[in-house]
C-alpha positions, 0 to 999 in steps of 0.5 A: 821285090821278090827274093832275097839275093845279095843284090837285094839286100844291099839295095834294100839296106839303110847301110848302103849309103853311109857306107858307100859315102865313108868309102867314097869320102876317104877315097876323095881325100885320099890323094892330099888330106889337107887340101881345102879343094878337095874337101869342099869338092865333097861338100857339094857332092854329099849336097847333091847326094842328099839332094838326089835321095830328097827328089826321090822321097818327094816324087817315090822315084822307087817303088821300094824303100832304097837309097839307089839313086843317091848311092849310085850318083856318089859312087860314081862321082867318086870313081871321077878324081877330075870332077874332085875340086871345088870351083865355079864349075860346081855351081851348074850341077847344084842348080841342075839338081835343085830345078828338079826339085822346083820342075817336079812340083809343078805337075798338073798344079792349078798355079805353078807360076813360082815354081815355074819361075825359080826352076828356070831362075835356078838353070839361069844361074848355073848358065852363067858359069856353062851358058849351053845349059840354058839350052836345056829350058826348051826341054823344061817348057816341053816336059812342062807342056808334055809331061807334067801339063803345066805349061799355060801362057803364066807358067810360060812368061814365069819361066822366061822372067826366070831366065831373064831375071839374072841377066837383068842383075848382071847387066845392071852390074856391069853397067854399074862398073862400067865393064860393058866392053867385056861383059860378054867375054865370057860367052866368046868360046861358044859363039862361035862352034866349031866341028869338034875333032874327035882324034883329039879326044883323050883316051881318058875321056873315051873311057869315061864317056863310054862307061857312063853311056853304056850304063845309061843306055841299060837304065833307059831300056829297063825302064821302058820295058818297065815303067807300067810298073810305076804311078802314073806321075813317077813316069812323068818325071821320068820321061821328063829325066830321059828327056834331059838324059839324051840332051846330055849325051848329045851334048857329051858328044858335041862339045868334048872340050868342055866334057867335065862340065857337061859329064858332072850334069851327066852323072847327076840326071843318070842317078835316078835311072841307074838307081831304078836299074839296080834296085828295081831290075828282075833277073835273081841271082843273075842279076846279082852277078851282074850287079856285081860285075858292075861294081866291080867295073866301076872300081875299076874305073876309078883306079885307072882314073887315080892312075891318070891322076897327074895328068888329069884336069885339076 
């Protein structure tokens, strides 16, 4: 990277991230010190920040030594006070970032069966507590078969043995307790889609979506006017994000009733390309302005989120 504008330096910096995850852990707590919700809604947060830096490291994500892409996840996550506490709908999130990891390992390797089969047993669990995110494994077997050409008829069966795996366990349990009569109930606000109606739709939700979005559409533009720029696997594991990007925009705009589910598992995959953006895009001292008119921007999100704070989902 060339250059030495303030956008460099803070990128390039080993202080961006403890310092973004001090500011962003007092704003978090900043609404009740004392609740337990909260404080375990930034345990998982600052897992999946670590997270995020640990798939950049393994797969060099970025071609320059910045901690962009977990900074930029816990930025954003920080600016969201509905997505704050802790609670089943955590557990999609984690599962989602940690198949990565597995997903990744498996690029053009000689036997990925078990890795193949812990990253789909990983998006089989977070299923259970958002069951359209099962949808997402016909994007694992195509990015497999595309991307990372591991896909053989063995990684195939591993991967459904993966799926199946936890609904085995828990059709042995709901057996067991003799609960077969609701067992599926679970699945009922899903089996029956509606056209979603979009004059619903809070402002706030508008708001958010559009920020995120907007901030998508520029790390996917960068990065294909860029990628020539990346290793050959690096742009693998990309496509393979940009992949799930747009299955989650679409699903953004689909099922606005469940938006903070699906907005949690948004921020996630789209820290990895925002990270690429910030860190990596040429523009000097403009870029620099326009760095800053980001931040600037995002903090303003999160205040108008904190002004909503009583009106939004606890």
């Amino acid at each position: 990277m060339q250059g030495n504008t303030l956008r460099h330096r803070i990128v390039r910096s080993t202080l961006t991230l403890p310092v973004t995850i001090a500011v962003g852990a007092a704003v978090w707590m900043a609404p009740d010190p004392a609740d337990i919700q909260l404080w375990g809604g930034l345990a998982v947060a600052l897992i999946q920040t670590f997270m995020l830096m640990e798939l950049t490291n393994r797969n060099q994500l970025l071609r320059i030594r910045s901690r962009m892409v977990s900074t930029t996840y816990m930025a954003l996550a920080t600016a969201c006070p509905f997505l704050h506490r802790i609670g089943w709908e955590c557990v999609p999130p984690v599962c989602f970032a940690a198949a990565y990891f597995l997903l990744f390992a498996t690029y053009q390797r000689e036997r990925p069966e078990a890795d193949a089969f812990h990253a789909f047993l990983l998006l089989a669990v977070g299923s259970f507590f958002f069951p359209p995110m099962i949808l997402l494994g016909v994007l694992y077997f195509l990015s497999m078969l595309v991307q990372l050409r591991s896909l053989t008829w063995r990684t195939f069966t591993a991967g459904i043995f993966g799926i199946l795996l936890p609904a085995a366990f828990y059709a042995a349990w709901v057996i067991g307790r003799q609960e077969t009569a609701t067992a599926l109930d679970f699945l009922q606000p899903y089996l029956h889609p509606t056209m979603p109606d979009y004059t619903a739709i809070p402002v706030w939700q508008l708001v958010n979506a559009g920020f995120l979005a907007l901030l998508a559409l520029l790390g996917l533009l960068h990065y294909y006017r860029t990628n020539f720029n990346d290793k050959i696997r690096v742009r693998m594991c990309y496509y393979a994000i940009i992949m799930q990007e747009v299955a989650l925009l679409a699903a953004l705009c689909l099922l606005p009733e469940h938006f903070t589910q699906v907005f949690a598992l948004l921020i996630l995959n789209s820290a990895p390309l925002l990270g690429h953006y910030f860190a990596l895009a040429r523009g000097g001292r403009w870029m620099t302005v326009w760095f800053l008119f980001w931040i600037i921007s995002l903090v303003g999100l999160g205040l108008y989120n904190y002004g909503l704070l009583p009106s939004l989902p606890q």
